[in-house]
C-alpha positions as CSV (number, residue, x, y, z in Angstrom):
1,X,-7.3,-10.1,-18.6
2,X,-6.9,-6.9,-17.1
3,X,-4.4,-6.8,-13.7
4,X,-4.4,-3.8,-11.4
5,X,-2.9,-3.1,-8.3
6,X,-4.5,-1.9,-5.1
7,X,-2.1,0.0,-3.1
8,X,-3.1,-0.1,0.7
9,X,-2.2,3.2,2.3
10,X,0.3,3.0,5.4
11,X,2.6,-0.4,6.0
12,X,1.5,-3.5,7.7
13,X,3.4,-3.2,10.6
14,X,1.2,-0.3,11.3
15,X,-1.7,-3.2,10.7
16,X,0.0,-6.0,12.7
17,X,0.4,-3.2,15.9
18,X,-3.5,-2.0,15.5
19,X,-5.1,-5.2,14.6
20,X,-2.8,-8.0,16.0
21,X,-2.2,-9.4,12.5
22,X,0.8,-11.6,11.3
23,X,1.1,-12.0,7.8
24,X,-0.3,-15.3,8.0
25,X,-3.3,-14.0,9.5
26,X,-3.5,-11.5,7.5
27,X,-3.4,-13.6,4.1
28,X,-6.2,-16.0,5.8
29,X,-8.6,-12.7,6.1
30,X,-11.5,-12.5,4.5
31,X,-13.3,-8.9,5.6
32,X,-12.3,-5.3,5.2
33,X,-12.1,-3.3,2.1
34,X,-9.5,-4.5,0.1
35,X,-10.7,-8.2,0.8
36,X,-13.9,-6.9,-0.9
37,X,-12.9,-4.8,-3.9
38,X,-10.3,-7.7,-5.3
39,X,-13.0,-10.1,-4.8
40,X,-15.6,-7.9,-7.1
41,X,-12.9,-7.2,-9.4
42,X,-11.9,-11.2,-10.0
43,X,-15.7,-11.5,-10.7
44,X,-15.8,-9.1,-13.6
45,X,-12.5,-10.5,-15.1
46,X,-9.9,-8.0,-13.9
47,X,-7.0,-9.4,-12.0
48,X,-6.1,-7.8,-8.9
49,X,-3.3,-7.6,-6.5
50,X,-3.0,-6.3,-3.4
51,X,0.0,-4.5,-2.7
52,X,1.5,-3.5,1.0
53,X,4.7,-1.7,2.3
54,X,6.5,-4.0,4.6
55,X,9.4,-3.6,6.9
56,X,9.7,-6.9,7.0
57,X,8.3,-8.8,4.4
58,X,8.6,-8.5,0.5
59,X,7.4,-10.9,-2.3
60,X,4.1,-11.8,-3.9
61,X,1.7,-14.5,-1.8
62,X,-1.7,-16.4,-2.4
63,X,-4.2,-15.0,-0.4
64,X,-6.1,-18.5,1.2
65,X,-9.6,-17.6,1.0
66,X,-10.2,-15.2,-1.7
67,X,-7.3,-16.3,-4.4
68,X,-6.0,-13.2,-5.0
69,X,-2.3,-12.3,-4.5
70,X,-0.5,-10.3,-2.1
71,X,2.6,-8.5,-2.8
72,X,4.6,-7.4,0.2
73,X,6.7,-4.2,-0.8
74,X,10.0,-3.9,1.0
75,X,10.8,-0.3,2.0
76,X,14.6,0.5,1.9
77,X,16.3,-0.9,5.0
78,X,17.4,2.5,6.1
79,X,13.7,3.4,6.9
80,X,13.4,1.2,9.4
81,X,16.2,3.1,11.4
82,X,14.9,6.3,10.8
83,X,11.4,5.4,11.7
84,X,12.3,5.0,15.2
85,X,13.5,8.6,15.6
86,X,9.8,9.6,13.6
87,X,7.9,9.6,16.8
88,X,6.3,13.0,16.7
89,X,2.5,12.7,16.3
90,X,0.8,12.8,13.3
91,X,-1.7,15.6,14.8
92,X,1.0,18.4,13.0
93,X,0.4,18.6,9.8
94,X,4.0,19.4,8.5
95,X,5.1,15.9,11.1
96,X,3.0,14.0,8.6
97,X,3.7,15.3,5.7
98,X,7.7,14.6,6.6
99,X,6.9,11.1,7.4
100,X,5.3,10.0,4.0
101,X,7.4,12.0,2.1
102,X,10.1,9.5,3.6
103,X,8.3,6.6,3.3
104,X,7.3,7.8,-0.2
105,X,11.0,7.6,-0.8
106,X,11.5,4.3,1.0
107,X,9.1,2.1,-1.3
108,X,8.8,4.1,-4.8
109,X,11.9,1.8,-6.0
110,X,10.3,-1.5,-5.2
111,X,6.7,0.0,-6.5
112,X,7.9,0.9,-9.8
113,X,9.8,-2.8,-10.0
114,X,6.5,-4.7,-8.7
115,X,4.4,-2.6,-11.4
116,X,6.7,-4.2,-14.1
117,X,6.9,-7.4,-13.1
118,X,3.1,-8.0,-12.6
119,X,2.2,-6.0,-15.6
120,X,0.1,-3.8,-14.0
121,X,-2.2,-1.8,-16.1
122,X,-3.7,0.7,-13.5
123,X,-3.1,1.2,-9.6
124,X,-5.7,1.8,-7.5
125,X,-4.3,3.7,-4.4
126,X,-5.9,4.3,-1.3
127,X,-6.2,7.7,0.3
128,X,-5.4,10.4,-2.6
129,X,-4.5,13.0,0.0
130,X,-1.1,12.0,1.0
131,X,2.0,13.2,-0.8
132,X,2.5,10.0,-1.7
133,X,-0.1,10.4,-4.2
134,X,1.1,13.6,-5.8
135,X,4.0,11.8,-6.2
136,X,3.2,8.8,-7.9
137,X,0.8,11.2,-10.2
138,X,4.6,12.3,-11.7
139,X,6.7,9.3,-11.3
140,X,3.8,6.6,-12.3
141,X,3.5,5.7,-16.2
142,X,0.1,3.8,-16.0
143,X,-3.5,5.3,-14.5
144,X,-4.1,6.2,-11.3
145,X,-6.9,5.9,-9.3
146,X,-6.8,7.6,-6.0
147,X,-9.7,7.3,-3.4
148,X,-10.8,8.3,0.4
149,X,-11.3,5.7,2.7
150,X,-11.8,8.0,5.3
151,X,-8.3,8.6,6.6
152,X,-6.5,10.6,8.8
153,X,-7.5,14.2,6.4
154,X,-4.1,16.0,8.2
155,X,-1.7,13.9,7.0
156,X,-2.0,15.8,3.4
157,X,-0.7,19.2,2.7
């Protein structure tokens, strides 16, 4: 069986302030697009696992309704301290692109570790147009798939 990663763009405490969500809540869901693409993929074979940055969580759950996993990825404690002084919209383009360099930074350590331990052969990542993605294009040893969800088109350079 095939296993790939899909790599949710942003962190989920950016999801739990927009949508309300806890991470029980959010492992109980059953609509949106990443809900929907691991459930196709498990019906044609291929393993998939969500992945998320977390401030606050880290480690790999069961999702309830749709089986798949969910694998929290801690970002380095010393982004949550410098997050709070990263208040400066996202409207500027170079703003943004300073913020996910930085969180780029935060999580690649605990990617590159989660890629291992879960064998994955080929990650999935939403929104191609962040640094973020140029970065794991060098740093990555595996395929990459990068897509548009529709984002936030500023926060690439």
């Amino acid at each position: 069986m095939k296993t790939i990663a899909i790599l949710m763009g942003g962190t989920f405490e950016n999801l739990e302030k927009q949508l309300g969500l806890d991470k029980n809540t959010f492992l109980e869901a059953d609509n949106g697009w990443v809900w929907e693409y691991a459930t196709g993929l498990q019906q044609e074979g291929i393993e998939a696992i969500i992945y998320i940055l977390s401030q606050k969580y880290d480690g790999i759950h069961q999702a309830k309704r749709h089986g798949c996993k969910v694998r929290f990825l801690p970002l380095k404690k010393w982004h949550t301290w410098i997050s709070k002084f990263l208040i400066l919209p996202n409207r500027w383009e170079l703003t943004a692109y300073w913020k996910s360099l930085l969180e780029t930074f935060a999580w690649q350590d605990s990617l590159q570790a989660a890629l291992r331990e879960d064998g994955i052969e080929l990650l999935y990542v939403q929104e191609y147009w962040p640094i973020r993605f140029d970065f794991l294009i060098e740093k990555v040893d595996i395929p990459i798939i990068g897509s548009d969800h529709g984002g936030k088109e500023y926060w690439g350079i």
